[in-house]
N, C-alpha and C positions, 0 to 999 in steps of 0.2 A: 597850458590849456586856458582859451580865454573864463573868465570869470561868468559871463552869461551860459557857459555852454554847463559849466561847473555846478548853477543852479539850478539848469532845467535838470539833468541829470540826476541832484538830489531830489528836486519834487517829484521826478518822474519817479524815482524807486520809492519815494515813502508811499505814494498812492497806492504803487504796486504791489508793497509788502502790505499795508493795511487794507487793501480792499480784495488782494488774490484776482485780481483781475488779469484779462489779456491781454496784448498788445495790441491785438487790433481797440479795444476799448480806450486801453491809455493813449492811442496816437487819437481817438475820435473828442476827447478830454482834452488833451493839451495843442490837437491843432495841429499835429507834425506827420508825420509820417509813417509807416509801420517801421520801413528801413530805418529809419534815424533812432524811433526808439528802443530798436531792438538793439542798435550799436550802441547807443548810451546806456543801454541794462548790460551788457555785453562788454564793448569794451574800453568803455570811458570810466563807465565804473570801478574797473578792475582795476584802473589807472589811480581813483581818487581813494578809493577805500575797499582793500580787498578783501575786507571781512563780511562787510555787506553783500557785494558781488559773490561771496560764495552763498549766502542765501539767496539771492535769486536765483544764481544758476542754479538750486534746487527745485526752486518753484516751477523753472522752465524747462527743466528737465521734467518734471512731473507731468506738465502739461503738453508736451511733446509726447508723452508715452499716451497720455489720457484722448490725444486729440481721435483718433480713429473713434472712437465712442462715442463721442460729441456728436462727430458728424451724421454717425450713423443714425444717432436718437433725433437727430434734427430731422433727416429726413423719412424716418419713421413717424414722426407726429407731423411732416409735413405733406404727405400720404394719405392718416388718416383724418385730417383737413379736409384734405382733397375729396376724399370717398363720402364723408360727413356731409361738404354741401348739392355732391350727385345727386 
């Protein structure tokens, strides 16, 4: 694997393990992509250090369960927004 692709992939996970962030956030942070980041948390990682990769696949498995919630609370306060400047 080339060497540049080797460092974004570590900065990308330290972000993501020290901030608990999402992907769409770390791709709007480093400029890339969602696909690409989600590949390099997934499976470039798995390649470089597979002890790390099993902590994020934690994370991201967490937030795959959490996400239905997210979205619901988002558009629940964006609702009542909506009714607030009626």
């Amino acid at each position: 694997m080339n060497k540049n692709i080797e460092t974004r992939v570590l900065n990308v996970t330290e972000c993501f393990l020290e901030n608990n962030t999402t992907i769409r956030e770390i791709s709007n942070v480093f400029g890339f992509g969602k696909s690409t980041i989600h590949l390099d948390l997934t499976m470039r990682l798995s390649q470089i250090n597979p002890a790390l990769a099993n902590k994020v696949k934690a994370i991201l498995d967490k937030h795959k369960k959490e996400k239905h919630i997210t979205g619901g609370n988002a558009t629940k306060e964006k609702y009542a927004r909506l009714k607030e400047n009626s």
